[in-house]
N, C-alpha and C positions, 0 to 999 in steps of 0.2 A: 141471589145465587148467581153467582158468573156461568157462561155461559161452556168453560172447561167442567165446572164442578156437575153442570148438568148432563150432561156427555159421559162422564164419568159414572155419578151414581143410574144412568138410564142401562149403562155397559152391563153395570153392575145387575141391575132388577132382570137385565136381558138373560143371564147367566144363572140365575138364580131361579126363573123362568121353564130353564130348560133342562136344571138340574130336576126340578120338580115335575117338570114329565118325564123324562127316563125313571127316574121312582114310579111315579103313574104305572109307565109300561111292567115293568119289572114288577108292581103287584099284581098286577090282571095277571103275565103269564104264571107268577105262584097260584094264585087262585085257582087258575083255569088245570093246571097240575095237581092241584091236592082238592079238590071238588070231584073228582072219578071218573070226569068228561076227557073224551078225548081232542085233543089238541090238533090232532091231522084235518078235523074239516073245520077248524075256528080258520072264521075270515079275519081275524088278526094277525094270526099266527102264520097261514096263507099266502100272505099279501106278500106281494115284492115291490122292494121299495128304489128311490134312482140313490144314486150316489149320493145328491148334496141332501137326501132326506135322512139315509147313513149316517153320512157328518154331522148331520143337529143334532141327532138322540147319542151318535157316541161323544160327540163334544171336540173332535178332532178336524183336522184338515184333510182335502184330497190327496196330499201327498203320503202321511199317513194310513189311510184309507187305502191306495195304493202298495204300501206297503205289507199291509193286512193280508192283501188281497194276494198278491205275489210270492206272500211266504208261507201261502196257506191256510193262516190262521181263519181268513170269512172265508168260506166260499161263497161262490157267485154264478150265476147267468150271465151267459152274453149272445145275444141274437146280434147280428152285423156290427154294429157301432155300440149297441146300448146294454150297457152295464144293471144289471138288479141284484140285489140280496133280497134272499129269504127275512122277512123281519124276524123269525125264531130263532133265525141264526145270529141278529145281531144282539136280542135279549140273551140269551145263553151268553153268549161272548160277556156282555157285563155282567153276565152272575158271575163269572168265573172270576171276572179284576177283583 
């Protein structure tokens, strides 16, 4: 196997990778929704996350992310410099796509 083809198919398992945890997340928060439990003190649901942790589970770039962010669609925290999103907030967001 050349070492393009390698690079390529490893892109590929890497993507494929990450599609299957955003699945992951997206059943735990139906779970944890249709189970009767509440979702306000799940330390999943809780959690804030940095920006480039954002871009791996939506699958997008900073600039997009950016844009998300500017037009509403995530909201977000910002203490001095440092940007977080609510993880519920970015699960819900892909239930909606």
């Amino acid at each position: 196997m050349k070492t393009q083809q390698f690079l390529q198919s490893f892109e590929s398992l890497k993507s494929e990778v990450q599609e299957i945890k955003t699945l992951q997340q997206r059943v735990l928060l139906y779970l944890e929704n249709n189970n009767g439990r509440s979702t306000e003190h799940s330390p999943i649901i809780e959690e804030r996350i940095s920006v480039k942790e954002t871009c791996q589970i939506l699958g997008c770039s900073e600039v997009t992310l950016w844009k998300l962010r500017n037009d509403g669609t995530l909201p977000y925290t910002q203490h001095k410099r440092t940007i977080r999103f609510k993880k519920v907030d970015i699960l819900n967001y892909l239930n909606q796509k």
